[in-house]
ZAKE-490770 format. One line per field, with one value per residue: residue number from 1; residue in three letters; x negated, y negated, z negated of N, C-alpha, C, O in turn. Coordinates in pm, 1 decimal. Layout:
<rs>
num: NUM, ... .
residu: Ala, ... .
n.c1: X, ... .
n.c2: Y, ... .
n.c3: Z, ... .
ca.c1: X, ... .
ca.c2: Y, ... .
ca.c3: Z, ... .
c.c1: X, ... .
c.c2: Y, ... .
c.c3: Z, ... .
o.c1: X, ... .
o.c2: Y, ... .
o.c3: Z, ... .
</rs>
This chain:
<rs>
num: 1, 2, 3, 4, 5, 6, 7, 8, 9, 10, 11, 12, 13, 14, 15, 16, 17, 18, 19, 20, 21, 22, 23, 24, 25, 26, 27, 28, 29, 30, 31, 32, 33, 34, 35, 36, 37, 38, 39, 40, 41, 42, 43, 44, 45, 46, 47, 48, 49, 50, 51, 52, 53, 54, 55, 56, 57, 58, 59, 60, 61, 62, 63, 64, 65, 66, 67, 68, 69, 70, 71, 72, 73, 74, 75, 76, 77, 78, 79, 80, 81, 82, 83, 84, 85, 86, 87, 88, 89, 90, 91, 92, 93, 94, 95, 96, 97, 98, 99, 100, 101 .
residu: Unk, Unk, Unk, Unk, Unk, Unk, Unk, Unk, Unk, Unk, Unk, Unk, Unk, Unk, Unk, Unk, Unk, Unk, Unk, Unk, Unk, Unk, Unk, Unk, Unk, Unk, Unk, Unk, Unk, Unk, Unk, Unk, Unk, Unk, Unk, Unk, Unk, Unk, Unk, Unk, Unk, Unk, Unk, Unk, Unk, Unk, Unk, Unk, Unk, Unk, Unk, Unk, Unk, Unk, Unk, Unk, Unk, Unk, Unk, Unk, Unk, Unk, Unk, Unk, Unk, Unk, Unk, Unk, Unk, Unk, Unk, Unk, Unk, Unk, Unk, Unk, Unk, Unk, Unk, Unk, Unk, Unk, Unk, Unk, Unk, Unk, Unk, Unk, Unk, Unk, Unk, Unk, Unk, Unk, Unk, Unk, Unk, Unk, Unk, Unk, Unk .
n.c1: 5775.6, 5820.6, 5650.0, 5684.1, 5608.6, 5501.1, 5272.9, 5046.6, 4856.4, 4570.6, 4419.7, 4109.6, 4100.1, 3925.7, 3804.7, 3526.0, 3413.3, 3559.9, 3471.4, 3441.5, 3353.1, 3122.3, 3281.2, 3510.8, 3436.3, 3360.0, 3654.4, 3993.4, 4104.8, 4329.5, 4549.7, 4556.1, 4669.5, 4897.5, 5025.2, 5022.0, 5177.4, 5452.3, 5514.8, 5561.4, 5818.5, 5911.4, 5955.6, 6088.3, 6022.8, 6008.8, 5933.2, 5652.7, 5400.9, 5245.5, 4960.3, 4729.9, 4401.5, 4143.7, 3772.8, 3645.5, 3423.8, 3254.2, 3174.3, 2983.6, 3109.9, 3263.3, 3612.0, 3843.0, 4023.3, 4211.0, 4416.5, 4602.0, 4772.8, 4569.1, 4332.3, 4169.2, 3964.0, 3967.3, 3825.3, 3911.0, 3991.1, 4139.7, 4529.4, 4613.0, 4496.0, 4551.6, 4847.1, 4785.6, 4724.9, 4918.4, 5105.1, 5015.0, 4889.4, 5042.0, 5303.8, 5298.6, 5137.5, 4872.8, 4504.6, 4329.8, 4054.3, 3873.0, 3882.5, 3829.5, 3646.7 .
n.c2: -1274.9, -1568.5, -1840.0, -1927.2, -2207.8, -2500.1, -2656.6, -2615.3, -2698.4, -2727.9, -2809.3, -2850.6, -2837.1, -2702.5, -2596.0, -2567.6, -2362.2, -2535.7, -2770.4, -3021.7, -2959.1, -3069.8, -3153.0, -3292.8, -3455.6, -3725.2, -3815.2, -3808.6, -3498.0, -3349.8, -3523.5, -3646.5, -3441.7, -3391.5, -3590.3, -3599.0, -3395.1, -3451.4, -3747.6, -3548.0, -3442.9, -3670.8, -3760.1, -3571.2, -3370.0, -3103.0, -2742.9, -2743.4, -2700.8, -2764.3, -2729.0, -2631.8, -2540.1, -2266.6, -2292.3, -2430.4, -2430.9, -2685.6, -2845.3, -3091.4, -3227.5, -3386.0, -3511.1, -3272.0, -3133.1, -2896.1, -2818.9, -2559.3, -2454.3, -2532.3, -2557.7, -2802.7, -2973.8, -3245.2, -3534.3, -3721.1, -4022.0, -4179.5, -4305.6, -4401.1, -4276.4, -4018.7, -4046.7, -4172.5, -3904.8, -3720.8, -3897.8, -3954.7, -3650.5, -3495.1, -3544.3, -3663.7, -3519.6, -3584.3, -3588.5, -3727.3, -3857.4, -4060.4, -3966.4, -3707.8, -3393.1 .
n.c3: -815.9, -988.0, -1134.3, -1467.7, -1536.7, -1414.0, -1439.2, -1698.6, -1973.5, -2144.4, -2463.8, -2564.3, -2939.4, -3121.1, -3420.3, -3646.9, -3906.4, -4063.9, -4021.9, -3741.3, -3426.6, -3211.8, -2940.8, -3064.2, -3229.9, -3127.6, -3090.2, -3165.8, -3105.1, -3209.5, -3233.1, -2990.6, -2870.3, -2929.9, -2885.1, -2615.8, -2569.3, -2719.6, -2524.3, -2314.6, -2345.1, -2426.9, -2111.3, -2022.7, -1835.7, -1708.4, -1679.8, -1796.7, -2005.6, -2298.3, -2521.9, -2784.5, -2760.9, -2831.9, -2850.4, -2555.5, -2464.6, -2399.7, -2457.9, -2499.6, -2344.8, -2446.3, -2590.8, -2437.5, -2166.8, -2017.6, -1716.8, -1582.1, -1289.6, -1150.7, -1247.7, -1331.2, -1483.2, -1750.9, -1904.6, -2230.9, -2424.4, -2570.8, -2627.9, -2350.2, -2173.6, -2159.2, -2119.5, -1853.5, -1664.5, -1774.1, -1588.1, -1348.7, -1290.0, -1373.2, -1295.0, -1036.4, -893.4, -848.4, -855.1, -1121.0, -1050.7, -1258.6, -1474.9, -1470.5, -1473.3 .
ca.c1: 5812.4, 5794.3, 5561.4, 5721.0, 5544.8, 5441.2, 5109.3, 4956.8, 4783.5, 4501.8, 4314.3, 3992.1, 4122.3, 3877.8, 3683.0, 3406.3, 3425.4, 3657.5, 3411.0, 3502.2, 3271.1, 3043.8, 3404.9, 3609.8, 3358.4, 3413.7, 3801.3, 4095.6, 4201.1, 4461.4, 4675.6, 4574.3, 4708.6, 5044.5, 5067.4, 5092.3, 5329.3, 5542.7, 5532.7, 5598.7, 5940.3, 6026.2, 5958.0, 6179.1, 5902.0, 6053.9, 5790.2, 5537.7, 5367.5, 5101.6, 4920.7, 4571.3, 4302.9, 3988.1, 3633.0, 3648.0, 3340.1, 3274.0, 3161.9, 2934.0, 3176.4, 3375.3, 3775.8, 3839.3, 4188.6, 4193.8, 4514.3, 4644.1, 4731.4, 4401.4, 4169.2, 4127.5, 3880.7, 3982.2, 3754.3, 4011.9, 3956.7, 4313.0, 4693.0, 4606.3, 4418.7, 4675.5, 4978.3, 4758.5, 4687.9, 5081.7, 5180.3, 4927.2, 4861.2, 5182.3, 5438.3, 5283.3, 5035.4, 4746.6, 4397.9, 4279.7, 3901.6, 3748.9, 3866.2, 3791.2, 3522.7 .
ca.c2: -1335.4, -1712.0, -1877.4, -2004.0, -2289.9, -2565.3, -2686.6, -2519.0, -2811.5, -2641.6, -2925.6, -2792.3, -2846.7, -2611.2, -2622.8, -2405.3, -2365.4, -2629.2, -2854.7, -3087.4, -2944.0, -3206.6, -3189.9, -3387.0, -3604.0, -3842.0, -3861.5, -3708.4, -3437.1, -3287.2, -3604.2, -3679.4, -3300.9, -3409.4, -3718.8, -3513.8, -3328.8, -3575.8, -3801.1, -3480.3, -3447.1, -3784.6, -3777.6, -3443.4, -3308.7, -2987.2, -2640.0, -2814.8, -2705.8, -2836.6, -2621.8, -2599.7, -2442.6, -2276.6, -2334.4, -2429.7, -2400.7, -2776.4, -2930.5, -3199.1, -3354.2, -3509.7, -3412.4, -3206.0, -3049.9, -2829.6, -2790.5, -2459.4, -2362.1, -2572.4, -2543.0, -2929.2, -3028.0, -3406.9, -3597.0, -3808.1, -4057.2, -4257.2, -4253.0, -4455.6, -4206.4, -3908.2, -4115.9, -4150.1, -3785.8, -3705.4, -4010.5, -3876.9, -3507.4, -3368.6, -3658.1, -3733.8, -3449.9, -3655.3, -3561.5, -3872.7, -3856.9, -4120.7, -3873.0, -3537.9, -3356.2 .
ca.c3: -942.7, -1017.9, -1246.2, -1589.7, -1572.2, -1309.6, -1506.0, -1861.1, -2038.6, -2278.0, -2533.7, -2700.3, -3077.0, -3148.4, -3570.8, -3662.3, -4030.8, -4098.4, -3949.8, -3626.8, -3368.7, -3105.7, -2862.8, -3121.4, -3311.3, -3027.1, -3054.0, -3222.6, -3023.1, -3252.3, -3232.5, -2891.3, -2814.4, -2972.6, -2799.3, -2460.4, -2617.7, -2751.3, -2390.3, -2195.1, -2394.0, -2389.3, -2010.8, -2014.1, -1763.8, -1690.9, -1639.5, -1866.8, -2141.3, -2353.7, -2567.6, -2847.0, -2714.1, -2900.9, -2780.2, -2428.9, -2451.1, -2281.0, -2622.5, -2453.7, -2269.7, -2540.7, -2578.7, -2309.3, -2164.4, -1884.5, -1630.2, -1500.1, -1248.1, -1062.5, -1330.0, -1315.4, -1634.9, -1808.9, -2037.7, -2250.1, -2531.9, -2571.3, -2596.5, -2255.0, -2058.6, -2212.4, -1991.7, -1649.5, -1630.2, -1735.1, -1453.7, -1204.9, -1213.1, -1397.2, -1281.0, -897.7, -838.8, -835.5, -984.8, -1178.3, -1043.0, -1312.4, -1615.0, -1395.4, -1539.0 .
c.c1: 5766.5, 5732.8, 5665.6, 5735.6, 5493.4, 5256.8, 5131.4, 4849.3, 4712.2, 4395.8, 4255.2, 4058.3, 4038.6, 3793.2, 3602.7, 3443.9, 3456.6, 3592.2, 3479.5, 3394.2, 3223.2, 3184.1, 3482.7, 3535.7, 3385.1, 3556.6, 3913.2, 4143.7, 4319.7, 4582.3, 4684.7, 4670.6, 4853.5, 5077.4, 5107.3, 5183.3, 5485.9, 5589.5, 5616.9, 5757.1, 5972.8, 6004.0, 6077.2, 6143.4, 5971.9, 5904.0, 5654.8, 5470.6, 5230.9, 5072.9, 4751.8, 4505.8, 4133.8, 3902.1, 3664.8, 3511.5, 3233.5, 3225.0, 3130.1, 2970.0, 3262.6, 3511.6, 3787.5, 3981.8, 4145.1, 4349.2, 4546.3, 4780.6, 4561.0, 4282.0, 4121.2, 4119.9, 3913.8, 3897.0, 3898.8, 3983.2, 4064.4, 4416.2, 4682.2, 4550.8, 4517.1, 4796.9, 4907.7, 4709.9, 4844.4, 5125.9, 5146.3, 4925.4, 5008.3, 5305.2, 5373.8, 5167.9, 4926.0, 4662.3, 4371.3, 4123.5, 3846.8, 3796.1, 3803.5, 3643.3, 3472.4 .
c.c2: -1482.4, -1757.3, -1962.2, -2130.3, -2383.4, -2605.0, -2639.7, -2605.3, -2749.8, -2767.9, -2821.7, -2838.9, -2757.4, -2651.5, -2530.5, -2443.8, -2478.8, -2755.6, -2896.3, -3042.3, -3073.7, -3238.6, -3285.9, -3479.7, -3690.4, -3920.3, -3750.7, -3630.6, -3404.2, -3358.2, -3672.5, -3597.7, -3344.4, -3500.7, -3703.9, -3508.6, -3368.8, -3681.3, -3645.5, -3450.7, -3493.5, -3792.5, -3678.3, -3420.9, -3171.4, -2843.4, -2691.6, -2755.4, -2747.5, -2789.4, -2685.8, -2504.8, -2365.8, -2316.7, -2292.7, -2400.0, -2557.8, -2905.9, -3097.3, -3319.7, -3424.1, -3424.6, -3400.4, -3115.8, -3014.3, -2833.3, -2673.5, -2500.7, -2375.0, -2515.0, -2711.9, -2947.4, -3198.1, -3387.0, -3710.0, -3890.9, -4155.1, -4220.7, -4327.4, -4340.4, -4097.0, -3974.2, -4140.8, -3993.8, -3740.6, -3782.3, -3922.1, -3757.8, -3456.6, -3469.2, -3634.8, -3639.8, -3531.4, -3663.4, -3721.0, -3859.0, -3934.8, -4021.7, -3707.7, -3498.4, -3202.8 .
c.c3: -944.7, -1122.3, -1355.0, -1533.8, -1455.7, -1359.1, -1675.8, -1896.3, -2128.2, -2378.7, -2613.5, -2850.5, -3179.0, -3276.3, -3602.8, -3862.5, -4143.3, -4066.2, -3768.2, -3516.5, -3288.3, -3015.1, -2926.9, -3164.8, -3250.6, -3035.2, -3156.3, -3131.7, -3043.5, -3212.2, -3133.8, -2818.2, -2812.5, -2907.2, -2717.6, -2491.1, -2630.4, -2593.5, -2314.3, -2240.6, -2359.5, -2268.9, -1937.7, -1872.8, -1776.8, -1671.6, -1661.9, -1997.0, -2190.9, -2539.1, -2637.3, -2779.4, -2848.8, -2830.0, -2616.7, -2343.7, -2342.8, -2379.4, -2573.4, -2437.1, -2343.8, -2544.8, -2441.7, -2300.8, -2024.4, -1840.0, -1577.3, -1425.6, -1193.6, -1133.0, -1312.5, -1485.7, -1642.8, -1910.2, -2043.1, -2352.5, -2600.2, -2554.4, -2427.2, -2165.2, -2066.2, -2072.9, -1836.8, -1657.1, -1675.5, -1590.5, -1362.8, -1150.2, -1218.2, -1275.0, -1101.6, -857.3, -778.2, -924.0, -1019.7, -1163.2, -1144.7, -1455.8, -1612.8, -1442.2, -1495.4 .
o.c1: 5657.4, 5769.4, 5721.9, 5842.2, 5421.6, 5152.1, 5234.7, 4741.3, 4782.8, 4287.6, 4303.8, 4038.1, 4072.7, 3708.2, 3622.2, 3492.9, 3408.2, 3660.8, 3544.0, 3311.6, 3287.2, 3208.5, 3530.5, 3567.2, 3453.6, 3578.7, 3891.1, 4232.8, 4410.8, 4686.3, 4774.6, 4742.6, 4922.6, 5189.6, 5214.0, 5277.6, 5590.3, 5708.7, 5729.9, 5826.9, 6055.4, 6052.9, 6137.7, 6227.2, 5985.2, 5787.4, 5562.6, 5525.1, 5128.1, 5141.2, 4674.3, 4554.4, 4055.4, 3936.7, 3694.0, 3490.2, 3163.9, 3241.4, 3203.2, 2933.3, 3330.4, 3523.2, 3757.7, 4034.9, 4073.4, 4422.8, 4493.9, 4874.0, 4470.2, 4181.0, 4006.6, 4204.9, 3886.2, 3879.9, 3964.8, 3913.4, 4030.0, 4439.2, 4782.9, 4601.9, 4576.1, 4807.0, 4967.1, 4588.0, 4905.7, 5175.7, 5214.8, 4944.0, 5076.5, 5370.9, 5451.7, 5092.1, 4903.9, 4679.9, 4394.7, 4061.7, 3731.0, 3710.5, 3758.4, 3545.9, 3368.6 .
o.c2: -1503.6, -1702.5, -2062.9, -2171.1, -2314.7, -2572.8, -2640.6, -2581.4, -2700.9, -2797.6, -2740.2, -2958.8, -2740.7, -2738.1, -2411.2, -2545.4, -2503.8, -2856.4, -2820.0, -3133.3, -3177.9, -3359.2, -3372.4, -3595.9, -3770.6, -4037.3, -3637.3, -3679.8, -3409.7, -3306.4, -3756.3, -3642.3, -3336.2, -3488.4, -3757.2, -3583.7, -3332.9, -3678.7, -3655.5, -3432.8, -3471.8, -3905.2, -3700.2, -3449.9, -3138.9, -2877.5, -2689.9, -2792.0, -2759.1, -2810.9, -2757.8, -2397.2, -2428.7, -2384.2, -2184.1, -2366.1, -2535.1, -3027.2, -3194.7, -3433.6, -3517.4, -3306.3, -3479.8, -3051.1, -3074.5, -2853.1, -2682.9, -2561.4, -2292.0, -2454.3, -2721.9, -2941.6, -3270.0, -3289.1, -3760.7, -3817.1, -4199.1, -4122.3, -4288.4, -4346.6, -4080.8, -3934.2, -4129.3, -4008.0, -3720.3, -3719.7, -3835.9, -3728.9, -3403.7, -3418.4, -3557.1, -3691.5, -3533.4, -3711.7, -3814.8, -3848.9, -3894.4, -4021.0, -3629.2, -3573.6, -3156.2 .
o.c3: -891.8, -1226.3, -1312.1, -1487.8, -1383.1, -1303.0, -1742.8, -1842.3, -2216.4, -2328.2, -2691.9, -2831.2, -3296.1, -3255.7, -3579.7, -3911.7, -4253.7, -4083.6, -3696.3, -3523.2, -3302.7, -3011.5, -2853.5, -3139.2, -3314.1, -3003.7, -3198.9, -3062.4, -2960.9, -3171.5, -3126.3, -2728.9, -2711.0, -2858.1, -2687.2, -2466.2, -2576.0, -2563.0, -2266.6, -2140.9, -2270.9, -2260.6, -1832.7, -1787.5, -1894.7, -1651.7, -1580.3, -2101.2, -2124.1, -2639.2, -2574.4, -2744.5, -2919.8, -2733.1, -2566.7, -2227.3, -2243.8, -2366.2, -2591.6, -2465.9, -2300.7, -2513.2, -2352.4, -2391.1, -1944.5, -1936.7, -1466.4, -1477.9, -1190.4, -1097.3, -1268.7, -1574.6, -1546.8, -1982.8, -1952.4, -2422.0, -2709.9, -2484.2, -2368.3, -2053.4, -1959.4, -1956.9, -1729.6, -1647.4, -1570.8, -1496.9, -1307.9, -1032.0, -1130.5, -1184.1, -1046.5, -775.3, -657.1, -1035.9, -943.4, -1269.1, -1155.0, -1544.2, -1696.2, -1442.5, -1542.4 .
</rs>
């Protein structure tokens, strides 16, 4: 059987009692999340999806999105860093080592 999906984008978006946990305080994830989203459309990126996550459990590190199938962890904090990890990993299979976490 064939996988759906080439990569499975997961962003912590995760709130504890309507509170922003330590992962987002740093950054908007919600509307960073969408931003993917939105690019991977207009790129019309085929076997893509990009997806909320709950607790990644990864709080520390700031906004945080994981990759399936690798399991490759991003720290992200911009609509700028969002487009080199589309370019790189999804677009040109290439990890972006200075966001890799």
């Amino acid at each position: 059987m064939t996988d759906i999906y080439k990569y499975h984008l997961f962003f912590c978006t995760h709130q504890r009692d309507g509170e922003l946990v330590s992962c987002q305080q740093t950054g908007d994830a919600q509307s960073l999340r969408d931003y993917a989203k939105q690019r991977v459309k207009e790129l019309k990126l085929k076997k893509i999806r990009v997806n909320n996550a709950g607790c990644l459990n990864r709080c520390t590190l700031g906004p945080i999105l994981v990759i399936y199938p690798e399991g490759t962890w991003y720290h992200y904090e911009t609509e700028a860093d969002i487009d080199e990890i589309i370019d790189s990993h999804l677009v040109n299979d290439m990890i972006v080592e200075r966001l890799k976490r």
